[in-house]
Every structure is written in C-alpha cells, then in structure tokens.
C-alpha positions in Angstrom: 128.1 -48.7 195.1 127.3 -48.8 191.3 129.2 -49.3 188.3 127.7 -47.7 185.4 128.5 -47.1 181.3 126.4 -44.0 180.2 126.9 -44.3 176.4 124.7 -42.1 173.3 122.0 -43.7 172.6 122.0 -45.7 169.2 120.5 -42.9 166.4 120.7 -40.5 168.6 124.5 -39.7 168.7 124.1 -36.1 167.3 122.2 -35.1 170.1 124.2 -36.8 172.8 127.0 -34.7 171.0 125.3 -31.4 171.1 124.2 -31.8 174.7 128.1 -32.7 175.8 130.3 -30.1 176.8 133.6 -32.2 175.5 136.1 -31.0 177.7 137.6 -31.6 180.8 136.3 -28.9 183.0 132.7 -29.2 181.7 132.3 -33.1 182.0 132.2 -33.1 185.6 129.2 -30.7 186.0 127.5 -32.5 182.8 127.7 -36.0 184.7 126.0 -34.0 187.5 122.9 -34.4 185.5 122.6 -38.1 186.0 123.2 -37.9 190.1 120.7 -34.7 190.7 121.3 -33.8 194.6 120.3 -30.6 196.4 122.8 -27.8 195.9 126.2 -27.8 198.3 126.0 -31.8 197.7 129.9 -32.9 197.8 130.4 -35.3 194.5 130.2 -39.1 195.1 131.2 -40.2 192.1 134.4 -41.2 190.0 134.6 -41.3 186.1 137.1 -42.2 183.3 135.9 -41.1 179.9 137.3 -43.2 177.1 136.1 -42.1 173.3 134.8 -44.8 170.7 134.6 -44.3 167.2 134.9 -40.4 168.1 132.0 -40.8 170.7 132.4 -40.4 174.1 131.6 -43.5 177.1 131.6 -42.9 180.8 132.3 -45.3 182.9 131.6 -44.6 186.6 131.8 -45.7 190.1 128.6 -43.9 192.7 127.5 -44.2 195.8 124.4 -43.6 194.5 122.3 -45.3 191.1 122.4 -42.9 187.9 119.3 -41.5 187.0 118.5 -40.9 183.1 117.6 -37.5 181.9 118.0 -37.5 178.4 116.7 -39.7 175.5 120.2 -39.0 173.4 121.4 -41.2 176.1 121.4 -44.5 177.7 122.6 -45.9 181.2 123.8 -49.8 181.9 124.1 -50.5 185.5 124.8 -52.8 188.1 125.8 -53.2 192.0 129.7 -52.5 192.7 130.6 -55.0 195.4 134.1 -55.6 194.3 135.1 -59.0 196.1 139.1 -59.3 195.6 141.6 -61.6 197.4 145.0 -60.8 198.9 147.3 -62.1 195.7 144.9 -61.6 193.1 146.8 -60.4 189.7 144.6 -57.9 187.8 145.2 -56.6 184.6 144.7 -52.2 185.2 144.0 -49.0 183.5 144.2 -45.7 185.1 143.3 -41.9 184.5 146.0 -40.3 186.9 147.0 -36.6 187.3 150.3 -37.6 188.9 151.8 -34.5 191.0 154.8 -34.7 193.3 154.8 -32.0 196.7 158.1 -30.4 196.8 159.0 -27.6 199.6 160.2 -24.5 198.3 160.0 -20.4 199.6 156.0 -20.5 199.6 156.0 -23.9 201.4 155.0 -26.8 199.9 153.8 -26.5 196.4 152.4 -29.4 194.3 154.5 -30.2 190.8 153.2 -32.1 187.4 156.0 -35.4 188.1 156.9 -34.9 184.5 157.8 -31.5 184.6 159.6 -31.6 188.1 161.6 -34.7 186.2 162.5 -32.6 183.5 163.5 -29.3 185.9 165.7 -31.5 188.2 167.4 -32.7 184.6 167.8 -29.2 183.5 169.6 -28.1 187.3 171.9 -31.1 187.7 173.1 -29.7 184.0 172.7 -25.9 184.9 170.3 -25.6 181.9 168.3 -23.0 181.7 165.2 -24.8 179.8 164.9 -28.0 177.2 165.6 -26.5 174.3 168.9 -25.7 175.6 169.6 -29.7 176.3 171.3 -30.2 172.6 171.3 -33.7 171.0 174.9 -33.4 171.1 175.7 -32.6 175.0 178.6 -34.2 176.4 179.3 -34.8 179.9 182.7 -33.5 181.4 184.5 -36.3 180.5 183.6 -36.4 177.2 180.6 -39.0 177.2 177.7 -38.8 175.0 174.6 -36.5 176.8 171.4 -36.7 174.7 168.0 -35.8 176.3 165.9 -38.4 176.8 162.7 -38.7 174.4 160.0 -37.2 176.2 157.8 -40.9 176.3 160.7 -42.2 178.0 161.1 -39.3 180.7 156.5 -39.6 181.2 157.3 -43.5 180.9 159.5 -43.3 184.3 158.3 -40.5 186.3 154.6 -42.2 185.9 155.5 -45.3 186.7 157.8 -44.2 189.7 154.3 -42.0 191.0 152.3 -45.0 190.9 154.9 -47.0 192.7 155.3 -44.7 195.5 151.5 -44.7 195.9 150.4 -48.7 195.6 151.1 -49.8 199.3 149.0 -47.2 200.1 146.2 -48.3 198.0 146.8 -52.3 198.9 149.1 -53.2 195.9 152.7 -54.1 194.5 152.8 -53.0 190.6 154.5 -55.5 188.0 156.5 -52.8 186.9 157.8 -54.5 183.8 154.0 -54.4 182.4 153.7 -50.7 182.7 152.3 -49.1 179.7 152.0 -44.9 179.9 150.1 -43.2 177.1 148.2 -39.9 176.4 150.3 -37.6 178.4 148.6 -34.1 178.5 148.8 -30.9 179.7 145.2 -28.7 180.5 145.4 -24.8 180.8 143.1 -23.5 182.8 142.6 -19.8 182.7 144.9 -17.1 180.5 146.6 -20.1 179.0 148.2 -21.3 183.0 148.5 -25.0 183.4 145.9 -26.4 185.7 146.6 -29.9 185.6 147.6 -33.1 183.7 146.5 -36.4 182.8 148.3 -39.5 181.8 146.8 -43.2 181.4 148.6 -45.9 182.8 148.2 -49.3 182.3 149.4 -52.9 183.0 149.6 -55.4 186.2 149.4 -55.3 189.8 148.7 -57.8 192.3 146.6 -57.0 195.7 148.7 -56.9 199.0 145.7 -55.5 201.0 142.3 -56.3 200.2 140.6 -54.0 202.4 143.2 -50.6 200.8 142.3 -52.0 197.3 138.6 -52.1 197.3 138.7 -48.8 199.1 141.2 -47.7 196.3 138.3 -48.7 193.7 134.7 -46.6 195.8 137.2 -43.9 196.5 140.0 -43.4 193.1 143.5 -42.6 192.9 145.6 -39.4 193.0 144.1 -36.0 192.6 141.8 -34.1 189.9 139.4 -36.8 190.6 136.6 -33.8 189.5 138.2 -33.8 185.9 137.9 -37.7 185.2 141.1 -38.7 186.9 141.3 -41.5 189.5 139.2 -44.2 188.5 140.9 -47.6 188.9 139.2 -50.3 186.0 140.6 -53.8 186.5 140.2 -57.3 185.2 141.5 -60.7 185.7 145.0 -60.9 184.1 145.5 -63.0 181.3 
C-alpha cells in the first residue's frame, strides 16, 4: 500500500483550483486522474480531504503508487505498511457517513444515525417534526422537556455508530475523548439527501491487530467514493 498527500503546488494554487471540481461528488472521479486504470477498474483507493488556508490536501491510502498529471500539483509518497500492536493507544480522526439499517414495509432501508435519533425522539413524544419540540415541553408529570441542542444529539448518535462498529474493525474507543464536528448533510439530485458526513475524532486502543490494519487498506463505514472512511492515526499523547 501507499500513503500519499497530493497538495497544489506552491505558485500554482490558481490552477490547482481551476482544475478541482470542489465538491463531493466530483472529487472522487478528479482523484481518478492520479490512479489511471483501464475503464470498469473497481477503485482502490481511500481519501479524506482536509482544506488549508482555503486550499484543498488529500490524503490517501492505494493499492497502487499515484501517478502525477498536472504541474498545478504535487504528490509526497511513501510505502503503507502499518505495523501496530495489540494495546497500542492512537490518537484518531475519521471522515464517517454513519447510517443505521432499520426494517420497515420496503425491508430494510438504511437511515442517517442523526436523523433516525431525532425521528425516534419525535415518536416516543408523538411529535410530528422538530419544530414542534418547543423549549418549553413538559413531560406528564410536569418535568422540564427541552430538545436537546443539535451538537449534543450528532455528539451521541456518532459516537454510539462508532462504538457499535470498533470490535469489528479491532478496537475499544476511549469514549470520553470523542470529539464530533462538521456534521453535514449532501443532496444529491432535485434537492434529495444522498448522504452525510461527520468527522470524529479522539482515542482508541487496538484489540485486534490483524482487524485494525485491515480497517486502515480498507476504511470505515460507507460512502467511501465521496471521501468518507479513511482512518488517520498517531501515537497518543
């Protein structure tokens, strides 16, 4: 594997700007240009895209090296051979498009955990949506009923995805060092959601070395297309 930060080149940022498409739908066929393959190719690649000073750096995992194909941009590279023991503590951030199955008429049908969180908040109160949830609900026996500020309703329902998830993937999360951010919701077509992104961050230590390093080639969670599954970890501090 390969670990790569494709970045504008310095002087040349207003071209590297004009030849990215800036969104999340058009990122994943731009990044095609640095891992050219014959049509039909399935992608073997992850990437997180995090902007600096309004400019945008990719970081990325492939099976196979980059290949440069611009001179608005530049490529630093190495070999990916992650080597991390059982009990290692790793400082993380992750890209996720957290989604919940629930069974329903049509079968199962895949929710946005933030929203599902919110509709099971709304039944248990036979609400019909949030604006009906008024800061000054009471329950039935009188006691105060605010909803919840919306950071602390992504905060939970995140965290709770990615718990549900890390044995999985070969790790316990230090829950109390959870961090959510940058919760967001992408339309696709006639103004329809498509999907969502949130970035987590904090701790986790590895259970399973073997799940974990697999976890890293191979990402987290869905949408990996749209820049969403890339785990980027460090020693902890």
């Amino acid at each position: 594997m390969y670990f790569s930060l494709i970045t504008p080149r310095p002087g040349f940022e207003r071209r590297a700007a004009h030849e990215w498409l800036g969104d999340a739908y058009g990122e994943h066929q731009w990044l095609w240009r640095f891992f050219p393959a014959p049509a039909g190719t399935e992608r073997d690649f992850l990437f997180r895209r995090r902007d600096a000073e309004g400019l945008p750096r990719f970081y990325v995992v492939s099976q196979r090296k980059p290949q440069l194909d611009s001179g608005a941009w530049q490529i630093q590279c190495r070999e990916y051979r992650p080597q991390v023991p059982n009990g290692a503590r790793l400082s993380f951030e992750l890209r996720a498009n957290p989604v919940v199955s629930r069974t329903g008429d049509k079968g199962a049908v895949r929710h946005d955990v933030v929203m599902d969180a919110k509709k099971r908040l709304l039944a248990a109160r036979d609400l019909p949506n949030w604006k009906a949830w008024k800061p000054d609900r009471t329950t039935a026996d009188g006691q105060p009923d605010p909803p919840p500020p919306l950071y602390d309703l992504a905060h939970a329902a995140c965290t709770d995805w990615l718990i549900s998830r890390a044995e999985q993937y070969g790790f316990e999360l230090d829950k109390s060092t959870v961090s959510v951010a940058a919760y967001e919701q992408h339309g696709g077509k006639r103004g329809q959601l498509r999907f969502s992104t949130v970035d987590l961050a904090g701790e986790l230590v590895v259970t399973d070395a073997e799940r974990f390093v697999s976890a890293l080639a191979n990402g987290i969670g869905r949408a990996k297309a749209f820049g969403c599954g890339l785990l980027l970890v460090r020693p902890a501090t």
